[in-house]
N, C-alpha and C positions, 0 to 999 in steps of 0.2 A: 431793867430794860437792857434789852442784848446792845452788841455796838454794831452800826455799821462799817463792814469796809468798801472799798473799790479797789478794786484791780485794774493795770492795764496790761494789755494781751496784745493790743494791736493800735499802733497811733499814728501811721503813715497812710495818708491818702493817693489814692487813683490808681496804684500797682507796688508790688511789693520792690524793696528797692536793699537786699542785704548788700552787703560790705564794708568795708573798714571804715566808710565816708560816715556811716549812719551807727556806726556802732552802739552808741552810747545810746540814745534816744529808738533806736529800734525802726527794723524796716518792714515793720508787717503791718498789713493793713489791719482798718476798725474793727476794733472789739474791747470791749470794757465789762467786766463783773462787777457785782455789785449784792453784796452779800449780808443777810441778817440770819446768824442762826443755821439751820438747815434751808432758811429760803436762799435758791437761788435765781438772780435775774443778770441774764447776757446781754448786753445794748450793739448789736450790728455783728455780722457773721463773717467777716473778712479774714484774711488770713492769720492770725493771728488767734483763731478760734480751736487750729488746729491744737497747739501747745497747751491749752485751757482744757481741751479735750482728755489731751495725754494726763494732765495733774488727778483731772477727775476719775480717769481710771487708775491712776495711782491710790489715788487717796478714798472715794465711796465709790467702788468698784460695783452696788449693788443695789437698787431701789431708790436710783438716782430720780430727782425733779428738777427739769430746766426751762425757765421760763424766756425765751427769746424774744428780742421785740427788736425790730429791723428797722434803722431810720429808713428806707427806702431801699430797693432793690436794685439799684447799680454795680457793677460787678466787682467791684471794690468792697463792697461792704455784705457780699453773698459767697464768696468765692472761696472761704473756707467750709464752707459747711457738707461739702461731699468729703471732705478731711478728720469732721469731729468724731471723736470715736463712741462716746456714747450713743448716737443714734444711730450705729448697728446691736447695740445690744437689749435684747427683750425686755430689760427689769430696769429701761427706761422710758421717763414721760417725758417728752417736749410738747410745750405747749408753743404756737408761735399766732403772737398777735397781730391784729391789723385793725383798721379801721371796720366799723359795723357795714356790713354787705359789698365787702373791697377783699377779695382773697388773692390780689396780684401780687403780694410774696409770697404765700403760700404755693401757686401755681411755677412763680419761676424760680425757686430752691427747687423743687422738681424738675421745673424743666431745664436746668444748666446740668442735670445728668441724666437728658435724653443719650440715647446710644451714641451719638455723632460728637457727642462733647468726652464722656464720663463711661467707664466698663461696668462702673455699677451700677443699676437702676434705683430710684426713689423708691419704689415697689417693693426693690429686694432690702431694707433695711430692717433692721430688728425692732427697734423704737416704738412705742404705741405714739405717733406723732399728729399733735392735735391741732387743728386753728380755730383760734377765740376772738375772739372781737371786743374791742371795747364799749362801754354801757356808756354811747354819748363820747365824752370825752378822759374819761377814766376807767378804772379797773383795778380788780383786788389779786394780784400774785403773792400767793403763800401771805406772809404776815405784811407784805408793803402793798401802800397804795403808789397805783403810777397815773400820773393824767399825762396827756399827748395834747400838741399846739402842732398849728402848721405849718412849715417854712420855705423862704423863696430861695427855690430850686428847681433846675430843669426836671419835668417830671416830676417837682413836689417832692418833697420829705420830709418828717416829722420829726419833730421833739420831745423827748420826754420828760418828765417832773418825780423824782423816787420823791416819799414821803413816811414818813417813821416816828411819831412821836414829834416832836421839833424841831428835827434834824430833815434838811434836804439836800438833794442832790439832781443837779440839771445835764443831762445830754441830750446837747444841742450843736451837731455835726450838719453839714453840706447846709447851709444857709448865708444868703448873701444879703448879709445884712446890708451894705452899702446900698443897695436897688430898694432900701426902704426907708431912708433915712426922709426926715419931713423936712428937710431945706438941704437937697443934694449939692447948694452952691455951696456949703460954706466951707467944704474942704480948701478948693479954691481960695477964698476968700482968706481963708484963717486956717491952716494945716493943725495948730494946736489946739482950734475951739472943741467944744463940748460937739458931738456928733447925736441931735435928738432920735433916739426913734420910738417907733409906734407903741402906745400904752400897751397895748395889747401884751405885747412882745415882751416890754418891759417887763408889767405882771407875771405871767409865763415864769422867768427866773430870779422874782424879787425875793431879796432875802437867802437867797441861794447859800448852803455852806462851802457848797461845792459847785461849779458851775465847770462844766467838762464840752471846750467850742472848738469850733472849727477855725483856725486862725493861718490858713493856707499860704495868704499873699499879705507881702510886702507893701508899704504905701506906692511904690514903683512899681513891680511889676502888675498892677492890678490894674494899671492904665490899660494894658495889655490882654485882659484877663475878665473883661466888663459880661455879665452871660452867663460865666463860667460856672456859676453858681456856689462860689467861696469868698470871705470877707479879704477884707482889709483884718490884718491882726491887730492894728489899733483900732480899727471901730469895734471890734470884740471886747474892747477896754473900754469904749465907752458904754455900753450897754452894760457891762459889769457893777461900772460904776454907779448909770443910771439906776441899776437894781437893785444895789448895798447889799451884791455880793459880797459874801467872806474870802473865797478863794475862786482863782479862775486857774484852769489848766488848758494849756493853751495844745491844741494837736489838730488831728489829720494832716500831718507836715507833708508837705511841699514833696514829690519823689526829687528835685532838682535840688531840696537842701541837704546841706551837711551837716554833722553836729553841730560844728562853729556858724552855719549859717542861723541856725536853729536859734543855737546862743546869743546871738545878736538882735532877734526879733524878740527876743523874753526879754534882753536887756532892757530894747527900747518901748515895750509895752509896759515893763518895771516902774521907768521912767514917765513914761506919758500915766502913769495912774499916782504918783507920787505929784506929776503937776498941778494933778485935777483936786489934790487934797485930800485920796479915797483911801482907806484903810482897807486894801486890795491887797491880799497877798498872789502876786501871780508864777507861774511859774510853766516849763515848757511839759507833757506828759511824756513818760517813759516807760519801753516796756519794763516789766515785771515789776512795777514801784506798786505796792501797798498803801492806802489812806485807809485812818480809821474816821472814820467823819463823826 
């Protein structure tokens, strides 16, 4: 059996944010690969899509397959994909998913390079570029099965499930989990207690090897932040935990953090998963880091 790996390309949410502040952990928006074999599969198209592009024309230059699947279409997580370079070139396929009779990513990747935005048109690319749907709530790309779940977010956005033999892997970006939690008092109440939420959701990433979230805001600034449609980085750990998670990578960072801000939220989610007794390994996602799962 081949191994999976992931890649990340992109782990900074809501706009790209380069410089020396962000170095380390990386300032480009969503994107993550995720790889068996010759299959490959992209999770969100944000800047960070562009660099992924460039490797790919380095390395199979020719009779490329990319399978893309967009948590949602926000401009954060679409915004590279007028930058990828394989989708000018003819002797590639993109396939790009969506829900069954819902083409609104397919429609606005196109239309973020109508003439007023972009010099190049969707029209004029090379790519034979397809949009597939999923059968219900799953779908077979190349050799992995992916199922989709659906998460609270402005505008709604989705999550995915990679599946490979016994090995999985969860992304599950722009959802705020706080706005689902089934007794909202008890942060109040008890900031350390267990944070329950929806089986549902639970399910979704039980067992997960890899669970790749959204962990945006601070226990503080999220007071601030209620809507926004991004968690609390410790309720991220509780849901981790709820699921007997193996690994959580915690991203879509904050444009406002810095490495060391960064480092401090992995600390304390290290922390709040080591209270709850979970054999949790967490950690912050980085561009260009490698996992073989």
């Amino acid at each position: 059996m081949s191994d999976l790996f992931v890649r990340f390309w992109g782990v900074r949410g809501s706009i790209p944010t380069p410089g020396p502040r962000t170095r380390r952990y990386g300032g480009n928006t969503s994107c993550v690969e995720v790889r068996l074999g010759d299959t490959l599969l992209v999770f969100d198209a944000g800047t960070g899509l562009r660099e992924l592009g460039v490797q790919l024309q380095r390395t199979r230059p020719k009779d490329l397959t990319v399978h893309l699947f967009l948590s949602h279409p926000h401009w954060d997580h679409i915004q590279g994909f007028p930058f990828f370079g394989p989708a000018y070139v003819d002797s590639t396929t993109l396939y790009v998913y969506g829900p069954r009779g819902d083409d609104k990513n397919y429609q606005l990747l196109s239309g973020q390079m109508a003439n007023a935005y972009f010099p190049v048109r969707f029209s004029d690319l090379g790519a034979n570029i397809v949009a597939r749907s999923f059968a219900g709530t799953q779908v077979k790309a190349g050799e992995l099965n992916v199922k989709c779940f659906g998460q609270k977010h402005p505008g709604g956005s989705m999550g995915f499930r990679v599946e490979h033999g016994d090995k999985s892997v969860v992304f599950a970006t722009d959802s705020e989990l706080d706005q689902q939690l089934l007794d909202p008092t008890v942060i109040a109440r008890d900031p350390d207690a267990m944070r329950a939420l929806p089986e549902d959701l639970v399910q979704a990433v039980k067992g997960a090897d890899l669970l790749i979230a959204d962990a945006q805001y601070t226990d503080l600034e999220y007071g601030t932040k209620v809507g926004w449609g991004h968690p609390r980085a410790t309720t991220v750990v509780d849901l981790a935990v709820q699921a007997g998670v193996r690994q959580l990578a915690l991203t879509h960072h904050d444009p406002m953090h810095s490495d060391r801000d960064i480092d401090l939220i992995v600390l304390e989610c290290q922390e709040r998963a080591a209270a709850h007794g979970a054999e949790l390994e967490v950690f912050g996602a980085r561009e260009g880091v490698t996992l073989k799962v």
